[in-house]
C-alpha positions, 0 to 999 in steps of 0.5 A, a space after each residue: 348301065 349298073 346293076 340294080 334294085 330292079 335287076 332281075 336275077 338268074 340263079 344256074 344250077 345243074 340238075 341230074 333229073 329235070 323232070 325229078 327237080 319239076 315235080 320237087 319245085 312246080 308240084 312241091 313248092 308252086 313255083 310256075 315253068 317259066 320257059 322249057 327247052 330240049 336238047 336242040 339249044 346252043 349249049 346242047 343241054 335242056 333248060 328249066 326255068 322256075 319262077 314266079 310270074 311276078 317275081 324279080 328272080 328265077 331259077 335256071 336247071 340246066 340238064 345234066 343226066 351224062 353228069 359232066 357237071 354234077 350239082 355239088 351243093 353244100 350244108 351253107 348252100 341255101 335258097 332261103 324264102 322268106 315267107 313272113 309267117 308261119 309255114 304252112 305244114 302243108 306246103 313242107 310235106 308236099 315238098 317231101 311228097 314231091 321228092 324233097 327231104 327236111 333235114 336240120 340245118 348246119 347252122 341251128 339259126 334256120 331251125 329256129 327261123 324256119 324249115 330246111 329241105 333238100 331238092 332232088 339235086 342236094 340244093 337246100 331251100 329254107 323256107 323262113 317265117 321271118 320277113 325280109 327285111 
């Protein structure tokens, strides 16, 4: 079987803190906890899974307080949300309250088309007010 339109998506990243990223996406954002483990996996290593219920995606925060593999994010490293209207200023400042910092974009581009903030982790998420696609 291929790939396709339906195929969900994962996205990994490391985290230093799992409960800090919680709080920045659950508290800040809304996303729900889709799936928890501790440290008894396979791979020795808690895992975080946010998502939305619905959605055809989630993220994946592997636990990583020993540093073995930090995050190593870039200024071009972006979740972009495309929310498809304003962004509520609610919603950014609960993502600062929830341990998140709005900085400028690298590319003016996302400031003008939306708000970019960075996780606990140095991951950027930009929520946009365009619509996809």
């Amino acid at each position: 079987m291929r790939p396709q339109p339906s195929s969900h998506l994962r996205l990994a990243r490391p985290s230093r803190d799992l409960a800090r990223a919680e709080r920045f996406w659950v508290d800040g954002l809304g996303l729900d906890v889709l799936y928890r483990t501790g440290t008894d996996t396979e791979a020795d290593h808690a895992l975080l899974m946010l998502g939305w219920h619905q959605a055809p995606w989630h993220l994946e925060l592997v636990g990583d307080p020993g540093g073995e593999t930090p995050p190593s994010s870039t200024d071009e490293d972006l979740l972009v949300l495309y929310v498809g209207g304003a962004i509520d200023e609610e919603v950014v400042d609960q993502l600062v309250r929830a341990g998140g910092q709005q900085v400028a974009a690298r590319n003016p581009y996302w400031d003008r088309w939306g708000v970019t903030l960075v996780d606990p982790d140095g991951y950027r998420l930009v929520l946009s007010h365009r619509s996809w696609p």
